[in-house]
KEKE-3310 file (N, C-alpha, C; in steps of 0.2 Angstrom, whole numbers, plus 5000, padded with zeros to 4 digits):
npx = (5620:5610:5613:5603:5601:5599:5602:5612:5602:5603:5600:5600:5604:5594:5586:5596:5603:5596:5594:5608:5609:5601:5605:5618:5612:5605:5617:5625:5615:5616:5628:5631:5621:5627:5638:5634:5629:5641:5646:5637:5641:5654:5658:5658:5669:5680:5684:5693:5692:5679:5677:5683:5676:5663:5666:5664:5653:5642:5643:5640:5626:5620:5622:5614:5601:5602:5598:5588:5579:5582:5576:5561:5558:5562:5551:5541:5542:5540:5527:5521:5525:5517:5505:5504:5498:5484:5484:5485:5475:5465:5469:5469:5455:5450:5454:5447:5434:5435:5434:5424:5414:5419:5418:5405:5401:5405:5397:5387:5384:5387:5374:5366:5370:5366:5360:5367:5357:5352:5352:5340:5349:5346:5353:5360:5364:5353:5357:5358:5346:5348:5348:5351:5340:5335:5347:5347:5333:5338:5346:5338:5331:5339:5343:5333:5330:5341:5345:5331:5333:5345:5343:5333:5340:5348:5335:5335:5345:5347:5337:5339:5351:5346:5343:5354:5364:5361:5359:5372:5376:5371:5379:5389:5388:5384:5397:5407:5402:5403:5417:5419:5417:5423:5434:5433:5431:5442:5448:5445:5446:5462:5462:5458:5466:5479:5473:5476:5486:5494:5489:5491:5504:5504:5500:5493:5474:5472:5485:5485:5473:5479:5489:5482:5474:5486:5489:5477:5480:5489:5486:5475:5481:5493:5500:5512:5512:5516:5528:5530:5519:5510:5514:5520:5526:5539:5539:5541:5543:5555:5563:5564:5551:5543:5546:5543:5529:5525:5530:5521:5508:5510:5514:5501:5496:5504:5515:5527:5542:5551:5542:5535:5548:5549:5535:5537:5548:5542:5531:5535:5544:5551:5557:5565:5575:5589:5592:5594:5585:5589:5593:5583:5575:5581:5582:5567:5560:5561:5565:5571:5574:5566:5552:5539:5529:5527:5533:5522:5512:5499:5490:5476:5470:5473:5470:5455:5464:5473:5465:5458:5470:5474:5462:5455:5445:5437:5438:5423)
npy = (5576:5562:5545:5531:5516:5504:5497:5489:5475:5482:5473:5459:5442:5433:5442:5449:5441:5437:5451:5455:5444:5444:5457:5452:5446:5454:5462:5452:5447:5460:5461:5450:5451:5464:5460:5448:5460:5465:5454:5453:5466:5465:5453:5437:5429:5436:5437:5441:5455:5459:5452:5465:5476:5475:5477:5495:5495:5489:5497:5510:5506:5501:5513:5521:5514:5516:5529:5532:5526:5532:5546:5540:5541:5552:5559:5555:5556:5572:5571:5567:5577:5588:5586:5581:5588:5587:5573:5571:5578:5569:5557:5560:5564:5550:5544:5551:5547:5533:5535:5539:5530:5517:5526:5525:5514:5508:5515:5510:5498:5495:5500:5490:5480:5468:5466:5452:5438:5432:5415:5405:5395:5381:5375:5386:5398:5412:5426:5443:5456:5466:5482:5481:5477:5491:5497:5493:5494:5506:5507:5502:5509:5519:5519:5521:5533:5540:5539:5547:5559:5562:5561:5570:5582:5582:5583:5597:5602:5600:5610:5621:5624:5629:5643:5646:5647:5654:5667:5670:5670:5683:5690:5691:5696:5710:5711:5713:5721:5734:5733:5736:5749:5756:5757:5764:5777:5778:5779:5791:5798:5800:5804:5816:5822:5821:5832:5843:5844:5848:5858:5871:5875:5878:5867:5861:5860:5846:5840:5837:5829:5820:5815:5811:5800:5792:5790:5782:5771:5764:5763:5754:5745:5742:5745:5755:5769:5773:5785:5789:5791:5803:5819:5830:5847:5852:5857:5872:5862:5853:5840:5829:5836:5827:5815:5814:5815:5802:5795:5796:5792:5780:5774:5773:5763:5753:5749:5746:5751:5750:5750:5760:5770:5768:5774:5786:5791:5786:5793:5807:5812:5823:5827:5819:5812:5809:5803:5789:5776:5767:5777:5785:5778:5772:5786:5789:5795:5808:5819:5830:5845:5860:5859:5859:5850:5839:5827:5816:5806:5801:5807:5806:5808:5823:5828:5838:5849:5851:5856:5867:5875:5875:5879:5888:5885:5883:5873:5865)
npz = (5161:5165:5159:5163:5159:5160:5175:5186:5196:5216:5225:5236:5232:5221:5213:5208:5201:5191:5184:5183:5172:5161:5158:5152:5142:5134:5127:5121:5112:5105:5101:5093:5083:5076:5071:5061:5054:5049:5040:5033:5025:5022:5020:5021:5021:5026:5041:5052:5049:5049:5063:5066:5062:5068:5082:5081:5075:5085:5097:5091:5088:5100:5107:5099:5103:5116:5117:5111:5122:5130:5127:5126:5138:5143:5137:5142:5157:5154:5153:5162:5170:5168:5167:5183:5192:5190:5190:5203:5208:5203:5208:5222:5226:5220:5233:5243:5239:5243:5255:5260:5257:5264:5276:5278:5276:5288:5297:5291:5295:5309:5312:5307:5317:5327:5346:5353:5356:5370:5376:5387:5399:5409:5419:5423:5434:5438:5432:5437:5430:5417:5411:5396:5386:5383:5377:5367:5360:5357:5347:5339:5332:5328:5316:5307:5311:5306:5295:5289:5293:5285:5269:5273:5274:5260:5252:5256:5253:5238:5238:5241:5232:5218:5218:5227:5217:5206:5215:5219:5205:5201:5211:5207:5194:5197:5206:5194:5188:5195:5196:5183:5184:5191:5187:5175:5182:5188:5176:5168:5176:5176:5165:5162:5171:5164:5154:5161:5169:5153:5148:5152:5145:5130:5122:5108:5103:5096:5099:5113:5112:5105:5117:5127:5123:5118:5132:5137:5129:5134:5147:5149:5140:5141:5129:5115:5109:5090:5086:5072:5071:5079:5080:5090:5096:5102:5117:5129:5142:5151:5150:5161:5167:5159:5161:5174:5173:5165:5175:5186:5180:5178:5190:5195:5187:5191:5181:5172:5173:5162:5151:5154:5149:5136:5131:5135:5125:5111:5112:5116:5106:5099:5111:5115:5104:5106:5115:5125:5130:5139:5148:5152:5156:5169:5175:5180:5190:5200:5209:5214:5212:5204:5194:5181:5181:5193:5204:5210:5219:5224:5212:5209:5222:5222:5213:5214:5219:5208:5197:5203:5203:5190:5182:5192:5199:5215:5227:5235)
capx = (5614:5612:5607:5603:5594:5600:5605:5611:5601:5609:5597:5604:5597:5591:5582:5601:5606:5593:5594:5612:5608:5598:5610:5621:5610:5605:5625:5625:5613:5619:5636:5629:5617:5634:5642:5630:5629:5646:5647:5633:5643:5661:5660:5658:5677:5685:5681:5697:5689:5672:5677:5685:5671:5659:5667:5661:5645:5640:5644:5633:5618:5619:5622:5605:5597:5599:5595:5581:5574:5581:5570:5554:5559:5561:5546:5536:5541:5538:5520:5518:5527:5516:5499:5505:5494:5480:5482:5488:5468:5460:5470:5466:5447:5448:5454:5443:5428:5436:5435:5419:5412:5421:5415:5397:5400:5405:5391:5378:5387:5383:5365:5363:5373:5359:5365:5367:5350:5353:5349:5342:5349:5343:5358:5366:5360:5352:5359:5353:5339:5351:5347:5353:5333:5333:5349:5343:5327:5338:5349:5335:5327:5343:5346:5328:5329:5347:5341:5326:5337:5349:5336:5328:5345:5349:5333:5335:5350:5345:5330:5343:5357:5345:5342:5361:5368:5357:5361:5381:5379:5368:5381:5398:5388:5388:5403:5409:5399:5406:5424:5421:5416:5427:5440:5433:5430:5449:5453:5443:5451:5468:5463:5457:5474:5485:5474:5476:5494:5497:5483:5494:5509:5502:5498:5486:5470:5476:5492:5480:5470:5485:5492:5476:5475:5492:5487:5472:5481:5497:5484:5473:5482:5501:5502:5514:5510:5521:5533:5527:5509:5510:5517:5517:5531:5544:5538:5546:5545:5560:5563:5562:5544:5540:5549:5539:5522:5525:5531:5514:5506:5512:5516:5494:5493:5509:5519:5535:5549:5555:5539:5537:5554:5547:5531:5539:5553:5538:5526:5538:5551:5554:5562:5570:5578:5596:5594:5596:5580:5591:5596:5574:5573:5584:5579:5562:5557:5565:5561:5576:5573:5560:5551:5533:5526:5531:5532:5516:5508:5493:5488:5470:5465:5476:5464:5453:5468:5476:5460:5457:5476:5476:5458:5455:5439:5436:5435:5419)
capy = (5572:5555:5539:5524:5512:5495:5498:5481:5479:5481:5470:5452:5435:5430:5448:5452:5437:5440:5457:5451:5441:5451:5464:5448:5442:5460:5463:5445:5449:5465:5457:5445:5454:5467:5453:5447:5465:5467:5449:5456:5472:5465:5447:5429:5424:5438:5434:5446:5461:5458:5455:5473:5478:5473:5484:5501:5496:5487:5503:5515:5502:5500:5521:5521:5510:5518:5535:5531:5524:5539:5549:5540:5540:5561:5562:5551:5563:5577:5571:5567:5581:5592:5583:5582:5591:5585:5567:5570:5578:5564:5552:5561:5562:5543:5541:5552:5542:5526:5537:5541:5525:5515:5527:5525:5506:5507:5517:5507:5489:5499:5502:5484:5477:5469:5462:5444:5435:5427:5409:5403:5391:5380:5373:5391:5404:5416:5434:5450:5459:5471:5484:5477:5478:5498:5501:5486:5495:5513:5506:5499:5515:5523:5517:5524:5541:5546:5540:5550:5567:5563:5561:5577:5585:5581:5588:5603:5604:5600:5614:5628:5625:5631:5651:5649:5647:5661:5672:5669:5673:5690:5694:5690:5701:5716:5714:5714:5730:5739:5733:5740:5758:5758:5757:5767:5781:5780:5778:5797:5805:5801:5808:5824:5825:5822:5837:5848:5845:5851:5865:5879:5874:5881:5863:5862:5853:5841:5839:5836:5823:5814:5814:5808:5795:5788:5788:5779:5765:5765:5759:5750:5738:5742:5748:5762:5773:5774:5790:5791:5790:5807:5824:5835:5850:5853:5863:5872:5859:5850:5832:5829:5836:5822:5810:5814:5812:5797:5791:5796:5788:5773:5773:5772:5757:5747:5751:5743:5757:5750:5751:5770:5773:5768:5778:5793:5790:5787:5800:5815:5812:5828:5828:5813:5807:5811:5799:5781:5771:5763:5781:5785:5771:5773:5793:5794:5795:5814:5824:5836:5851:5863:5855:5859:5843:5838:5819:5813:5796:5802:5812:5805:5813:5827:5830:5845:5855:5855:5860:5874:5878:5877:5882:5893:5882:5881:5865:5864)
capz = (5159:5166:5156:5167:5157:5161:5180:5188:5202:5220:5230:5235:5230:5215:5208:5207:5196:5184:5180:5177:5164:5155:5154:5147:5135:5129:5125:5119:5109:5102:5097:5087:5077:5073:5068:5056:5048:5047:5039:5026:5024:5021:5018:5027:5021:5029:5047:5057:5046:5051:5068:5069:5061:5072:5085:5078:5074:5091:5101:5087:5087:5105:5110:5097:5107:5124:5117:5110:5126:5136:5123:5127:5145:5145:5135:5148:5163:5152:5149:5170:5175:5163:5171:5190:5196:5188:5192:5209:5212:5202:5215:5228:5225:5223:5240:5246:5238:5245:5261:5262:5256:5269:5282:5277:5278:5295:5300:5291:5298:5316:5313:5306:5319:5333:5352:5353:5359:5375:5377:5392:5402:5417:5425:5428:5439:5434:5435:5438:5424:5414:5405:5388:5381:5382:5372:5360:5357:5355:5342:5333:5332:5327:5311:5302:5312:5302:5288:5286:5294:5277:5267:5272:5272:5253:5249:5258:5251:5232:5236:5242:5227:5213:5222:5230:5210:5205:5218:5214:5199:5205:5216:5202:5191:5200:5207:5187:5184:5201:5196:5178:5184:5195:5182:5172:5184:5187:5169:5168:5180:5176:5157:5165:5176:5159:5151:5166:5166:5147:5146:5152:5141:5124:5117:5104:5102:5092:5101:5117:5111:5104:5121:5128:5118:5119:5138:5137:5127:5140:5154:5146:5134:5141:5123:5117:5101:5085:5083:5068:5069:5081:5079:5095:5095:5107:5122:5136:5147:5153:5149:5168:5168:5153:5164:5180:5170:5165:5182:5188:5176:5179:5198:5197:5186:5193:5175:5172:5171:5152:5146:5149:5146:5128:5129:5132:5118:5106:5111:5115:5102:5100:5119:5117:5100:5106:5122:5125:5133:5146:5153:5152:5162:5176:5178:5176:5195:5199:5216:5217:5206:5201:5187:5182:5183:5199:5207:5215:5220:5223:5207:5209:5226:5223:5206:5215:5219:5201:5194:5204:5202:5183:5179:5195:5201:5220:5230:5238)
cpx = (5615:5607:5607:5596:5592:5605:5606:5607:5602:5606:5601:5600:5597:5588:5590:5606:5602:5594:5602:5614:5604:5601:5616:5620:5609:5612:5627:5622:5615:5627:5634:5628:5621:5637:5640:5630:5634:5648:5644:5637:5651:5660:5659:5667:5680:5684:5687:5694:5682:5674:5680:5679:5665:5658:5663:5653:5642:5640:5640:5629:5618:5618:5614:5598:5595:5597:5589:5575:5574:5574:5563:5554:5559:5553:5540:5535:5540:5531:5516:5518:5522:5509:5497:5499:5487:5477:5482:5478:5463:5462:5467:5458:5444:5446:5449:5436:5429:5434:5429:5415:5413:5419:5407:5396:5401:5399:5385:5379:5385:5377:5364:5364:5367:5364:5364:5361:5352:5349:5346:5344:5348:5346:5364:5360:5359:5354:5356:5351:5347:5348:5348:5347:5334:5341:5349:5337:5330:5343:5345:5330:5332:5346:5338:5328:5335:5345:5336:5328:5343:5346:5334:5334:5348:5342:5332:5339:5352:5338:5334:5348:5355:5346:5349:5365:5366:5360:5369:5382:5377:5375:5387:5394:5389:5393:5408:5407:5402:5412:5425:5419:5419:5432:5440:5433:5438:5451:5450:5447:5459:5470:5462:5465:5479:5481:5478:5485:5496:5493:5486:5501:5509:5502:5494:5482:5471:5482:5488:5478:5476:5487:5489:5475:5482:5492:5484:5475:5488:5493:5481:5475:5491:5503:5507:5512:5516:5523:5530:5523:5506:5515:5516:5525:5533:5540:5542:5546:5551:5559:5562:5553:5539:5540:5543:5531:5520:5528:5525:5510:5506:5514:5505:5494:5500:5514:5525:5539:5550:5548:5536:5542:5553:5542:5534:5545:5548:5536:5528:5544:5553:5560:5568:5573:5584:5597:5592:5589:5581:5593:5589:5573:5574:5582:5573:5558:5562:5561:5565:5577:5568:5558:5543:5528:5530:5531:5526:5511:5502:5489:5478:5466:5468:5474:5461:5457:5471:5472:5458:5465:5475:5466:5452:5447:5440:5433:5427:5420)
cpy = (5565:5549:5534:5519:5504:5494:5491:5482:5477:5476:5461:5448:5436:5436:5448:5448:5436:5446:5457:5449:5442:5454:5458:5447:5449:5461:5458:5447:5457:5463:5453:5448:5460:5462:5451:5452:5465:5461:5451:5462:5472:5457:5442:5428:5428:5438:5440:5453:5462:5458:5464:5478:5480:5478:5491:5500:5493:5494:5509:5513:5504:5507:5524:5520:5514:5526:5538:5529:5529:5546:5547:5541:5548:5563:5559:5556:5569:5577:5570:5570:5587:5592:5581:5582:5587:5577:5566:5573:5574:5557:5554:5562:5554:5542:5544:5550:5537:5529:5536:5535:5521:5516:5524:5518:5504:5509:5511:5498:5490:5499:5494:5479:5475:5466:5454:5445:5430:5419:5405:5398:5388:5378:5380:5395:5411:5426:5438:5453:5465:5476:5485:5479:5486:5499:5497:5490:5505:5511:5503:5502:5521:5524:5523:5533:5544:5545:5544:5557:5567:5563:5568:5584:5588:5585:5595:5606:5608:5608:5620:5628:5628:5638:5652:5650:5653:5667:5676:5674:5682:5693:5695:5695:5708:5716:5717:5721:5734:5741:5740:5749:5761:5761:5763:5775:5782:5780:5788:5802:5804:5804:5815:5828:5825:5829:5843:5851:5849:5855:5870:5881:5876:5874:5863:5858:5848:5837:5836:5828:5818:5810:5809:5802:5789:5786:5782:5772:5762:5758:5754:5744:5737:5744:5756:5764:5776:5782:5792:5795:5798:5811:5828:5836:5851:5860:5868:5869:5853:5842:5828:5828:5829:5816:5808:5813:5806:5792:5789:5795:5781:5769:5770:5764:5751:5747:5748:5749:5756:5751:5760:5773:5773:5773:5784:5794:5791:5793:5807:5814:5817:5829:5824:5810:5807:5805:5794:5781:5771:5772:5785:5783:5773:5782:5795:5795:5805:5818:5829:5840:5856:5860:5860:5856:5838:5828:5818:5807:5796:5808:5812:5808:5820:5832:5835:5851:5856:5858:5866:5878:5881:5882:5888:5890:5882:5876:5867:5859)
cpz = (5161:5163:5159:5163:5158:5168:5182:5196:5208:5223:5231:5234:5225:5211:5206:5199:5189:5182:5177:5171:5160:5154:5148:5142:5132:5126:5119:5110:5101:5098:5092:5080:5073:5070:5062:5052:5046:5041:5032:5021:5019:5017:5022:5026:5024:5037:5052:5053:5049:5057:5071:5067:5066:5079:5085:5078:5081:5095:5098:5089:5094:5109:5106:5103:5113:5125:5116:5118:5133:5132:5124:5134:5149:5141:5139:5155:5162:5154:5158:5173:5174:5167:5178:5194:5196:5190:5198:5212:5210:5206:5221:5230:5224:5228:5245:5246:5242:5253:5265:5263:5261:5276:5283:5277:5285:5297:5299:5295:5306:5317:5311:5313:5327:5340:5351:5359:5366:5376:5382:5393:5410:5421:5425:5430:5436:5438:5434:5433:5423:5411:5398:5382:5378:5378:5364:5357:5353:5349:5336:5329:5327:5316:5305:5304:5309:5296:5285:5289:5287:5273:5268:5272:5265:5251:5250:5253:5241:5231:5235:5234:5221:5214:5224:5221:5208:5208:5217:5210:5198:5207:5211:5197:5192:5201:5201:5186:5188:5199:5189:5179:5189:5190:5177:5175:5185:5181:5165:5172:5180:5168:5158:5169:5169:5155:5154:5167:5162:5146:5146:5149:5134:5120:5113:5106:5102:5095:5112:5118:5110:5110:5128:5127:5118:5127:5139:5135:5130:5145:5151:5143:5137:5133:5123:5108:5097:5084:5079:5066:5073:5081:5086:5097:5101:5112:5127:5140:5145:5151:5155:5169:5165:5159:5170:5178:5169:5170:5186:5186:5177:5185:5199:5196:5188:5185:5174:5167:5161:5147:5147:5149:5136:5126:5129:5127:5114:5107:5111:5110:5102:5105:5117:5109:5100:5112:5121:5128:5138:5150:5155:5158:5170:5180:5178:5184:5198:5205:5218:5210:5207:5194:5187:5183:5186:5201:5212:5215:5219:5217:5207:5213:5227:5214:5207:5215:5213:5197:5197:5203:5193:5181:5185:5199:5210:5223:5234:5245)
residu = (UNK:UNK:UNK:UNK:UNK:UNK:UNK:UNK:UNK:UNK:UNK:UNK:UNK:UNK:UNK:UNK:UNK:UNK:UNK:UNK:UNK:UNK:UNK:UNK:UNK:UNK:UNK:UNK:UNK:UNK:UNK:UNK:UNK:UNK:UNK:UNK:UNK:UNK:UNK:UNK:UNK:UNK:UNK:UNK:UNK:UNK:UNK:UNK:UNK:UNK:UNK:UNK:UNK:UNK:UNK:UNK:UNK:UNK:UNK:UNK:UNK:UNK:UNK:UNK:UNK:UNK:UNK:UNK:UNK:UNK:UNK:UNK:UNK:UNK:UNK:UNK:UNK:UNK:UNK:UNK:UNK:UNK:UNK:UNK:UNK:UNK:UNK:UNK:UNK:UNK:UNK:UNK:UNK:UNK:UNK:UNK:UNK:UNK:UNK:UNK:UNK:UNK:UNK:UNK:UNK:UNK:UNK:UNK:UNK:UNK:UNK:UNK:UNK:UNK:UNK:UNK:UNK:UNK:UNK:UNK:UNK:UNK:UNK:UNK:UNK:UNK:UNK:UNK:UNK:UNK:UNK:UNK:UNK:UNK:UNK:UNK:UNK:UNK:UNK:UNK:UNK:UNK:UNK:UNK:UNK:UNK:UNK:UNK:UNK:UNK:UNK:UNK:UNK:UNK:UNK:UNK:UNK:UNK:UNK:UNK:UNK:UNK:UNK:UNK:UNK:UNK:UNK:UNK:UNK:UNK:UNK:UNK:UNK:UNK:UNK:UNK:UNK:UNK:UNK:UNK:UNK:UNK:UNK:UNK:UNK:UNK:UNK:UNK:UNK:UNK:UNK:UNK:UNK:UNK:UNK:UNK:UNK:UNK:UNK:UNK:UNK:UNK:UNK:UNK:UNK:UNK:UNK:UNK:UNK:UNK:UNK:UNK:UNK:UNK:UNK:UNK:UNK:UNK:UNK:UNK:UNK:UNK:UNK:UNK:UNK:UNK:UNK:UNK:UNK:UNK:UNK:UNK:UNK:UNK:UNK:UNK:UNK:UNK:UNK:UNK:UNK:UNK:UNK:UNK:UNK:UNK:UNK:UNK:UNK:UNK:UNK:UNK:UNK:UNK:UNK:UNK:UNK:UNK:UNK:UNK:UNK:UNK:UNK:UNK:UNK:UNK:UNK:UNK:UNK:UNK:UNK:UNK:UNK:UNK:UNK:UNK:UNK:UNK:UNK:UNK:UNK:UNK:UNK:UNK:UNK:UNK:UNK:UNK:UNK:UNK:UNK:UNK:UNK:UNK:UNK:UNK:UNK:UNK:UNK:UNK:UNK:UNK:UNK:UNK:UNK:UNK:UNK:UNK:UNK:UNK:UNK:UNK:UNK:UNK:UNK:UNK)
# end
């Protein structure tokens, strides 16, 4: 950590000779003012005590001093570095105002701007007729015809922006409602795929729902559900199968590995209260075996065929 609080500074000349002598007088002054406490602290008549005195505390007072100033110095960068951004687009929306302002002063200094008036004179010869007049009369012209195309611009503009906000927000809503049924039509077919799974396994009711549920609040909330708070018995299926369920679960909604390494610890305890989490984790993806509940990415468009598997329905 570096404290620079009183750098000399390197420039030549005169900036150098004073910053000098400030750092002088502040030291100067620091020595005194030690001096004097010590003098309070010890005595005026003992003067070689006090000066060794003086020592110690000059070096305290003074490492105070500079920390204190490195303290408002880190709390100042804090407070800009914090706000950056923020000020960096109210600067640059300045400059951009001075931008625009400047351009629209040239333009309008253009349109004011007339040709210089010729003056005749009788002792020179006079030159040939220019055309001067015709682009005098098209700059004179030029000034009121952009003015009443911005002008008609701005209100066009002001007419369209009340119907373009509305429609906006027309459009941001459905998108809202699309998104949410979307979610929810996924959030159904991955609860019909988890009964479908467990149906032919001799689950109960009870034990169903639970499972369900403890689903439901996986995808939704990232939530896992208390050990506790569910009972549902050891079945024949493999700790594998548990594993592969919950991989396929979790492969839809992007899941982070450790957190269903938990969900399945809480909600199958039965399988699991002898096994670690961290060894959960690292196995819960499994494609070499026989299992019942297999590894699949796509459990969603592969929804038809498990239902006519388990409950013997015919795709259409």
């Amino acid at each position: 950590m570096e404290i620079d609080i009183f750098p000399v500074p390197s420039a030549k000349g005169v900036h150098r000779y004073i910053g000098t002598s400030f750092l002088g007088l502040i030291i100067i002054t620091y020595i005194v003012g030690a001096y004097k406490i010590a003098q309070r602290l010890i005595g005026e008549d003992k003067e070689l005590l006090c000066f060794l005195v003086t020592i110690p505390i000059f070096i305290g007072g003074y490492a105070v001093f500079v920390l204190l100033l490195h303290g408002i110095k880190q709390c100042l960068y804090a407070y800009f570095k914090s706000n950056r951004k923020e000020l960096n687009n109210r600067a640059d929306q300045e400059n951009m105002d001075a931008c625009i302002i400047k351009h629209l002063e040239d333009i309008q200094k253009k349109l004011e701007t007339k040709p210089a008036v010729e003056t005749p004179q009788c002792d020179v010869v006079p030159q040939p007729v220019q055309q001067e007049p015709k682009v005098s009369e098209a700059s004179k012209d030029l000034k009121p015809q952009i003015i009443s195309e911005l002008e008609e611009t701005l209100k066009n503009a002001q007419r369209d922006l009340a119907p373009f906000i509305q429609q906006l927000h027309i459009d941001r809503t459905q998108m809202a409602e699309a998104k949410e049924k979307q979610e929810k039509d996924k959030l159904d077919k991955i609860l019909r795929y988890t009964r479908l799974v467990f149906l032919p396994h001799g689950f109960s009711d009870e034990e169903l729902f639970q499972i369900e549920e403890a689903v439901k609040l996986l995808v939704q909330y990232n939530g896992i559900v208390n050990c506790v708070s569910v009972k549902i018995e050891k079945k024949k299926l493999k700790q594998t199968d548990l594993k592969n369920f919950a991989w396929n679960i979790g492969h839809q909604y992007n899941i982070d590995s450790e957190v269903l390494a938990m969900f399945v610890v809480n909600l199958f305890h039965s399988w699991f209260k002898n096994t670690e989490k961290g060894t959960i984790q690292k196995t819960l993806h499994n494609t070499t075996g026989t299992y019942s509940i297999k590894i699949d990415e796509n459990i969603l468009e592969h929804l038809p065929e498990l239902e006519e598997k388990v409950l013997g329905k015919k795709r259409k």
